[in-house]
N, C-alpha and C positions, 0 to 999 in steps of 0.2 A: 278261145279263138274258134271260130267257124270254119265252116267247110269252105263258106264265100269268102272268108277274110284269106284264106288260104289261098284261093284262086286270083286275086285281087291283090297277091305282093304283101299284104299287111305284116308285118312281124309282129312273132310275140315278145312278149315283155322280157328281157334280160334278167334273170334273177341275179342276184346279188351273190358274188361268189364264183359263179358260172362264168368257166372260159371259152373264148370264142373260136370253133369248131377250122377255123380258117389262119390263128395262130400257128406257129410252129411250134413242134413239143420242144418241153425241156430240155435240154443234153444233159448225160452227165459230164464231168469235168475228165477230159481225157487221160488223167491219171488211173484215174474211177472205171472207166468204160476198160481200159485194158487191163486193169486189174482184176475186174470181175469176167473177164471171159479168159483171160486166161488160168485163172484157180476154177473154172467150171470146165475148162476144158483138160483137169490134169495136172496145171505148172503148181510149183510152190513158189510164193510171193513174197520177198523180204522187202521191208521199207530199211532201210538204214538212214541214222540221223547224220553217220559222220565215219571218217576212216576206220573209228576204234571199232564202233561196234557193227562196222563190215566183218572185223577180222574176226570178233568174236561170233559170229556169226555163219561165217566160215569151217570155224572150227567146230561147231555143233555141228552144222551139215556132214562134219567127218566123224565125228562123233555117234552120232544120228546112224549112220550107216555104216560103224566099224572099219572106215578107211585110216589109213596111214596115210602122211604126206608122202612116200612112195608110192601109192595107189593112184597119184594124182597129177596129171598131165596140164604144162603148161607151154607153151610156143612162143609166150612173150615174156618178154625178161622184168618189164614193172612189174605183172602181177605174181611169176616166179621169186622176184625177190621181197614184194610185198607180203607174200603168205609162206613165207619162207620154204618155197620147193626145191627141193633137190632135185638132183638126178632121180627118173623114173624108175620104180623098178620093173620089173618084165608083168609086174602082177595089174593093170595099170585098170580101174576103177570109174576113172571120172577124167574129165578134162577141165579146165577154167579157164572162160576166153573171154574177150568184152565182145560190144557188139557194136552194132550200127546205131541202129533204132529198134523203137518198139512202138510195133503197128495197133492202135486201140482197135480199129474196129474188126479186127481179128484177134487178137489179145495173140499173135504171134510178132517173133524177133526177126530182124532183117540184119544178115552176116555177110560178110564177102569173104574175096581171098584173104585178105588182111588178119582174119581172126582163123581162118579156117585152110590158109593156102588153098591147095588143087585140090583136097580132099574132097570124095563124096561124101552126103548125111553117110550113107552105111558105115564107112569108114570109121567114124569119128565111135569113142565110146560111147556106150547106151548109156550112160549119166554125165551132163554138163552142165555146171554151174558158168551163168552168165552173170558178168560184173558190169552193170547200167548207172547211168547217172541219170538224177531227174528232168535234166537237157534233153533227153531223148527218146521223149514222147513225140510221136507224129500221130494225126486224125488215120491218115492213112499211107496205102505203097506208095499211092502217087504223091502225095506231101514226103514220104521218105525219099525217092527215085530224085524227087527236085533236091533236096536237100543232098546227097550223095552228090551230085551233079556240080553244087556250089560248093563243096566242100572238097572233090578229090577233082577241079576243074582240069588240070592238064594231066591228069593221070587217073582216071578213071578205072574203080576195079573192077576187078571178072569173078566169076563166080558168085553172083548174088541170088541167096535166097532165104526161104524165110524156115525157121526153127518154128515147130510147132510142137505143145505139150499132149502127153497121151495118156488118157488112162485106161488101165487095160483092165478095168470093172466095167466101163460102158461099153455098149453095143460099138462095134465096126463099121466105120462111116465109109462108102466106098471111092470118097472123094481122096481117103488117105492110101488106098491101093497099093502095094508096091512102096511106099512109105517109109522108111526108117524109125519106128516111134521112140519118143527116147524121154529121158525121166527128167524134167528140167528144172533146177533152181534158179533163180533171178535172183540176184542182192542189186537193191536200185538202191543206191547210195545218195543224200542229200547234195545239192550241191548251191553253195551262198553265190552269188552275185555280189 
């Protein structure tokens, strides 16, 4: 192609293969996009196929880190009685709460009062296993904020905000300033339709 075919609009020839510069890129598949920035940002990622092996799943994470089911805080009574916790002991380790959603293009979670009551992050322990299902992927806050909005319509919660993983080998982003950084497992458990 010339300098004048150039001037004169002409296009060059489409090679075969070649995508066109004006397409939108691929996405990955919003399971995919939150999974990969939140294990890059620190979280640990469990897939679970099914209740069993949440539980078993579970129990390595306490395993993993030398916890007792007294080490282990829980505020709601399914997943207290699902993972059979007791009474806390004073020694208390970890908490396990469900969540809202989970924001892919932040690979962070979104919590309310509901999982978290009036507690601040500082508050909560520096280890929380969060129990997700694969219903609650959103693109983003704002797909999550609508979703909240249809979901909790005449009683809408307080205290909403987002859980984010840390790892404290990487440099300090001073976006997380003042931050709470905390050690987060995710069990995203299958879920059939």
């Amino acid at each position: 192609m010339g300098l004048f075919d150039q001037f004169l609009g002409k296009k060059k020839p489409k090679k075969e293969g070649e995508k066109s510069a004006y397409l939108p890129q691929k996405k990955a598949p919003t399971e995919i996009e939150f999974a990969h920035k939140f294990v890059e940002r620190g979280g640990k990622f469990i897939y679970s196929e099914n209740a069993e092996s949440t539980a078993v799943y579970f129990n390595a994470i306490l395993e993993e880190n030398g916890w007792s089911r007294n080490n282990v805080l829980s505020k709601n009574p399914v997943l207290s009685s699902f993972f059979a916790l007791s009474e806390p002991s004073d020694d208390i380790r970890a908490q396990v709460i469900h969540c809202e959603y989970l924001i892919a293009n932040k690979g962070t979670i979104l919590i309310c009062n509901r999982q978290i009551e009036d507690k601040k992050l500082t508050e909560l322990p520096d280890h929380l296993i969060i129990i997700a299902k694969t219903s609650d992927f959103k693109n983003d806050v704002s797909e999550a904020m609508t979703a909240i909005n249809q979901k909790y319509k005449h009683n809408l919660p307080t205290n909403i905000t987002t859980l984010s993983p840390h790892d404290p080998t990487k440099e300090k982003d001073f976006l997380s300033y003042g931050g709470q950084p905390k050690n987060l497992y995710l069990l995203v458990q299958e879920v059939h339709a």
